[in-house]
C-alpha positions as CSV (number, residue, x, y, z in Angstrom):
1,X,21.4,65.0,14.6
2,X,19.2,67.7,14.2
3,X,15.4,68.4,16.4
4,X,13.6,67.2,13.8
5,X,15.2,63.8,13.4
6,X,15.1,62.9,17.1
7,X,11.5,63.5,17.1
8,X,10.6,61.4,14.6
9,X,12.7,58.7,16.2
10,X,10.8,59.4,19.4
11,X,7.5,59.0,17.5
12,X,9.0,55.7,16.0
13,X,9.6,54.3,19.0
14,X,6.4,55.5,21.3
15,X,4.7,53.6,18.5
16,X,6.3,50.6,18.6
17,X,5.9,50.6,22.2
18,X,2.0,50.9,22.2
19,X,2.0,48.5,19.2
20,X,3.9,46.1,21.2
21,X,1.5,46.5,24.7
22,X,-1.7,46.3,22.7
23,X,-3.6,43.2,22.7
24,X,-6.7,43.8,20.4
25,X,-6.3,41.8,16.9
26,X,-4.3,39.5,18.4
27,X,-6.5,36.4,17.6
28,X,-6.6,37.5,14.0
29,X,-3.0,37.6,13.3
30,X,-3.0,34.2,14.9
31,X,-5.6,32.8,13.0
32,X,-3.4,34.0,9.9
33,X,-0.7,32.1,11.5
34,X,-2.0,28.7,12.5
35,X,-5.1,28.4,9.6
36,X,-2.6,26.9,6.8
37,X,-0.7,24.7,9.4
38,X,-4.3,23.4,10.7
39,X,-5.6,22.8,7.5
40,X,-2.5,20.8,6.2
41,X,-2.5,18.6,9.4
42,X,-6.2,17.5,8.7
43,X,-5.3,16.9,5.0
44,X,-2.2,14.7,6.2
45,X,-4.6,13.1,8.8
46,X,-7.1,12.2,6.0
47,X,-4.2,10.7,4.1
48,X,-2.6,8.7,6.4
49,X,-5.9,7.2,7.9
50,X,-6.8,6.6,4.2
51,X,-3.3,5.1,3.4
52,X,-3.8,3.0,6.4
53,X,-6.9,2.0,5.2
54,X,-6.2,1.0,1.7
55,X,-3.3,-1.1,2.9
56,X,-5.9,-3.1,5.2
57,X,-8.0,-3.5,2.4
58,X,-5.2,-4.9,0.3
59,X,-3.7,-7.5,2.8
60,X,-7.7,-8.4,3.6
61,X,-8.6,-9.3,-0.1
62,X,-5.3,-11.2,-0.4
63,X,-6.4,-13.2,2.6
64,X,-9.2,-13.9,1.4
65,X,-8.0,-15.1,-2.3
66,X,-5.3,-17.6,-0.7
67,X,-8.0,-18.4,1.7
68,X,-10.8,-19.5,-0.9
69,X,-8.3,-21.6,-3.1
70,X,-6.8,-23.3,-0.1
71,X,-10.2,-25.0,-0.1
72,X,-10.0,-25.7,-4.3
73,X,-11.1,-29.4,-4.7
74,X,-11.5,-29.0,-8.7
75,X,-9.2,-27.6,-11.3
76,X,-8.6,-23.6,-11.1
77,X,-9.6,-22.5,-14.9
78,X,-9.0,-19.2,-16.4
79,X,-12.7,-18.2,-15.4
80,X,-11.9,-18.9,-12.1
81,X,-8.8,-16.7,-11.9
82,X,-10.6,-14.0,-13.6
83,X,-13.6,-14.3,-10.9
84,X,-11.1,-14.5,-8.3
85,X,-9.3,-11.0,-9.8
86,X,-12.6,-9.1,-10.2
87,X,-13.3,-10.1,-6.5
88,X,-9.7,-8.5,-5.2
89,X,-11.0,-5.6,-7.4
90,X,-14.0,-5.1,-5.7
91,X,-12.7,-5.9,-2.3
92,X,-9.9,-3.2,-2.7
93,X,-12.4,-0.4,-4.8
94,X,-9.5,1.5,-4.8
95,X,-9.0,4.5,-7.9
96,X,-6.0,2.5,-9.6
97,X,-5.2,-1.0,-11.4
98,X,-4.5,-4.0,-9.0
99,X,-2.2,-6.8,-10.5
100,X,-2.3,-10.0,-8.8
101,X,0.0,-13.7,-9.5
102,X,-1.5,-16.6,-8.0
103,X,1.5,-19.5,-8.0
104,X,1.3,-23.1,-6.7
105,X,4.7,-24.5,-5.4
106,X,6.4,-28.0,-4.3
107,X,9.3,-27.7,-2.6
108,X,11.7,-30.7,-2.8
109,X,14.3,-31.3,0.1
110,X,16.8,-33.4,-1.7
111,X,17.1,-30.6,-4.2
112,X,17.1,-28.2,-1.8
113,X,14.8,-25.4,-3.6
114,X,11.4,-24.8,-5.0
115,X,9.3,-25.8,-7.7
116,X,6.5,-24.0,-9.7
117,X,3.6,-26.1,-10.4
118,X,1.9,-23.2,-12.0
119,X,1.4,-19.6,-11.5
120,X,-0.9,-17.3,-12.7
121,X,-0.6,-13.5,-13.6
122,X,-3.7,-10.2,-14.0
123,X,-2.4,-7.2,-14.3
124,X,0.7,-5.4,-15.7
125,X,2.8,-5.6,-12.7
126,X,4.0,-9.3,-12.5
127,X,5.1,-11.9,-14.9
128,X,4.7,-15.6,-13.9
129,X,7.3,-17.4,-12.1
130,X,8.8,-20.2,-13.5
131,X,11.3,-22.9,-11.7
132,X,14.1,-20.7,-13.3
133,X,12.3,-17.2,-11.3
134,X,11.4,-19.0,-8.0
135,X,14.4,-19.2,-6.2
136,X,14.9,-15.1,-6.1
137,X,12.2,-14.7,-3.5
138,X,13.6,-18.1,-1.7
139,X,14.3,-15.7,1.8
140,X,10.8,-14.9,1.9
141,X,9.5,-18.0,1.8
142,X,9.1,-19.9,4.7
143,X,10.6,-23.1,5.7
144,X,8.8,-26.2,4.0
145,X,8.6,-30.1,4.4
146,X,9.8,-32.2,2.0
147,X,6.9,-32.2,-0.7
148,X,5.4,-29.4,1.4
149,X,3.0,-27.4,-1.4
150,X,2.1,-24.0,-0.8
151,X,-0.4,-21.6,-2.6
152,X,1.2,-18.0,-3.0
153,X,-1.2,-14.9,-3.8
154,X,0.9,-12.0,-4.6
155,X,-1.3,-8.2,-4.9
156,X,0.0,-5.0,-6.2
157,X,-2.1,-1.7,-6.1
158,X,-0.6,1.7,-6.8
159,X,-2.2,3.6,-4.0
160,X,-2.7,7.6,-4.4
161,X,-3.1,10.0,-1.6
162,X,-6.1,12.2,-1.6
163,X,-3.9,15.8,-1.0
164,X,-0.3,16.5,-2.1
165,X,1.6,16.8,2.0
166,X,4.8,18.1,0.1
167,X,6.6,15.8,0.9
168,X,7.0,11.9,0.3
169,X,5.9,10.6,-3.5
170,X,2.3,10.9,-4.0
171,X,1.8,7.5,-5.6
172,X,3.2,4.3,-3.9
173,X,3.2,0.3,-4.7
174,X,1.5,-1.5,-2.2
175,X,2.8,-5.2,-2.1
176,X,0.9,-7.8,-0.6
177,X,2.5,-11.8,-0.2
178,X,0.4,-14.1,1.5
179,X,1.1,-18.0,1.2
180,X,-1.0,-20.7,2.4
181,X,-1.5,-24.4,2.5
182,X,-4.0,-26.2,0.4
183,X,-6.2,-27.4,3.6
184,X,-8.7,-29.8,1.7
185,X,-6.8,-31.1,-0.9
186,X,-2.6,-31.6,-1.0
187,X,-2.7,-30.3,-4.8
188,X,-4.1,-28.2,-6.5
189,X,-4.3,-28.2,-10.5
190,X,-4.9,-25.6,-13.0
191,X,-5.0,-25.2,-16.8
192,X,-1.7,-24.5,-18.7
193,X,-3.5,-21.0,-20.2
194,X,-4.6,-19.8,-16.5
C-alpha cells in the first residue's frame, strides 16, 4: 500500500475510535431502539387485560342466565328466551354477535345416557340438541342421579383484540358451559317453538 491509503485507514479508524468513546446522543439512539418495543408491549398489555376481561364478562352473564332459570316456576316462552338473550347481550356489550343454547336434560340411569327435554338456540353458532346430539358432549357433563335434571346455558362470542400483536389470530370463539340444577322447581317446561 501506498501513503495515501494508510492515512485514510488511520483516519478511518481514529474515527471510529472517538465515535466509539463518545457518549452524547446516546439516549436518542436508544429511544429509537426501545420506542416500538415499548409501544407494542402496552398495546399487548391493553389486549390481554381486555381479553381477560371480555372472558369474565362472558362466563358472568352465563352465570347469571343458568342462575335466573334455575329459579323458573312457570313455562319458559319464546319471549322469555329472547329477554334472557338481549340480557347476555347487554351484560357482555361486547363489538360482535353472541349465540347462546339454553337445553333442559333428564338423565336416566337404566339407560345409561341423557335426554333432551328441550333446548333452545339465538344466534348462528349452535343448533339445538336433540336426544340423538346429546350424547357427544356426555364427558363434559357431570355425573347425574337417576332422574337428575339439569339446566345447560351454552354462550359463544367472537372476541376481537383491540391492536393486531402479530402474532396469534386476531378473532377468537369464546365458549362458555355452565349447567345448573333447577333449585325451586324439579322441571322446568318450555314451549315447542322456544
Amino acid at each position: 500500500m501506498n501513503r495515501p491509503d494508510r492515512s485514510i485507514l488511520a483516519l478511518t479508524a481514529r474515527f471510529l475510535k472517538r465515535f466509539s468513546r463518545k457518549e452524547n446522543g446516546v439516549i436518542s439512539i436508544e429511544a429509537v431502539m426501545i420506542y416500538p418495543l415499548l409501544f407494542w408491549g402496552m398495546c399487548a398489555s391493553y389486549s390481554f387485560f381486555d381479553g381477560y376481561k371480555q372472558s369474565s364478562r362472558n362466563l358472568k352473564a352465563s352465570y347469571a342466565i343458568a342462575d335466573v332459570l334455575s329459579r323458573e316456576r312457570n313455562t319458559v316462552t319464546a319471549t322469555y328466551i329472547d329477554t334472557l338473550y338481549d340480557l347476555v347481550q347487554e351484560m357482555i356489550s361486547d363489538r360482535s354477535d353472541v349465540s347462546m343454547r339454553i337445553s333442559f336434560l333428564r338423565f336416566d340411569l337404566p339407560d345409561d345416557r341423557h335426554y333432551v327435554q328441550w333446548s333452545c338456540i339465538r344466534g348462528d353458532s349452535f343448533e339445538k340438541w336433540n336426544d340423538g346430539t346429546i350424547g357427544d358432549i356426555r364427558e363434559k357433563l357431570p355425573v347425574m342421579p337417576d332422574n337428575g335434571k339439569m339446566i345447560l346455558v351454552e354462550v359463544k362470542d367472537l372476541y376481537r383484540r383491540p391492536f393486531s400483536l402479530g402474532y396469534g389470530d386476531s378473532e377468537f370463539a369464546m365458549d362458555n358451559f355452565v349447567f345448573t340444577h333447577p333449585r325451586v322447581y324439579d322441571n322446568i317446561n318450555a314451549e315447542d317453538n322456544c
